[in-house]
N, C-alpha and C positions, 0 to 999 in steps of 0.2 A: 195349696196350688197357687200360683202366681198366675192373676189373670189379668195381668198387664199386657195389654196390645204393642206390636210393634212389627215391624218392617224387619228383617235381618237384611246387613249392608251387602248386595258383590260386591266384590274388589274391585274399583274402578278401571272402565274399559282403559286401554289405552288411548281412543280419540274420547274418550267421554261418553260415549251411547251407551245407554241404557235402557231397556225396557221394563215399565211396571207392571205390572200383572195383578187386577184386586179379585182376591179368592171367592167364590160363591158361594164355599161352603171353607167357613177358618179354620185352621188348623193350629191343632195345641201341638207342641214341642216339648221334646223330652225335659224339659224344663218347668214345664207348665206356662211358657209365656205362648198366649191366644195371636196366632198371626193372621193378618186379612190381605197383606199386599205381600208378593215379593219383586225383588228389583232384579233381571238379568243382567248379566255385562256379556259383553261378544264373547264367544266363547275362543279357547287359545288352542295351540297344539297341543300340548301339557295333557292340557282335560283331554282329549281325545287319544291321545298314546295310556295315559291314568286309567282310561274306560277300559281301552281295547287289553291291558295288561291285570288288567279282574275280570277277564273274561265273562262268560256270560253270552245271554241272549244279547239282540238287538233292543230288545226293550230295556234290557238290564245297563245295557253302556250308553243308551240315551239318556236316562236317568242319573247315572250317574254322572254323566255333560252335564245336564241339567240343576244339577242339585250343587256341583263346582260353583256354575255361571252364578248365582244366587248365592251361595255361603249358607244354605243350608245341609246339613249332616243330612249323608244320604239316608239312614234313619227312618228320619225324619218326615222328608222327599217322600219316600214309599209310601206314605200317608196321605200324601193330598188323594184327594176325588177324583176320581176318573175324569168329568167333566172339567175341574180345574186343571189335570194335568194336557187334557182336548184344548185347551186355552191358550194351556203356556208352550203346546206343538206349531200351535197356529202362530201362534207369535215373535216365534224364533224360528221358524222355517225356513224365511231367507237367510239367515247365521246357520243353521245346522244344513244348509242343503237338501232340503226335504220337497 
């Protein structure tokens, strides 16, 4: 197991905004690397036509917005913590319209 911490990159916003988010409880990746932060970028139309075309619940295509914005494998994403994913809702509320 690789227990190298690290950050996985978004792809940078188009004006540069980003949002950090540090996890409360880390999550390992199908890799075994140990994550504590993830980085959001605004989210695009893409990711929300992407969500809405894998259909699903509403939970399910916020997640997968969610796990775009960050360049985490939605996977992955389904992993975090309830209370980290309460985190990264709050934080991207004014980008997702919530």
């Amino acid at each position: 197991m690789n227990t190298k911490t690290q950050t996985p990159q978004a792809p940078e916003a188009s004006d540069g905004s980003v949002i950090t988010i540090t996890l409360k409880r880390p999550l390992t990746n199908q890799a075994g690397t140990v994550l504590t932060s993830l980085v959001f970028r605004e989210p695009e139309v893409g990711d929300a036509i992407d969500a809405e075309e894998a259909g699903g619940g509403e939970a399910k295509k916020t997640a997968l917005v969610l796990s775009a914005m960050c360049g985490l494998d939605y996977a992955d994403f389904r992993r975090i913590a309830a209370s980290d994913f309460n985190l990264i809702l709050d934080a991207t509320a004014d980008w997702l319209g919530n």
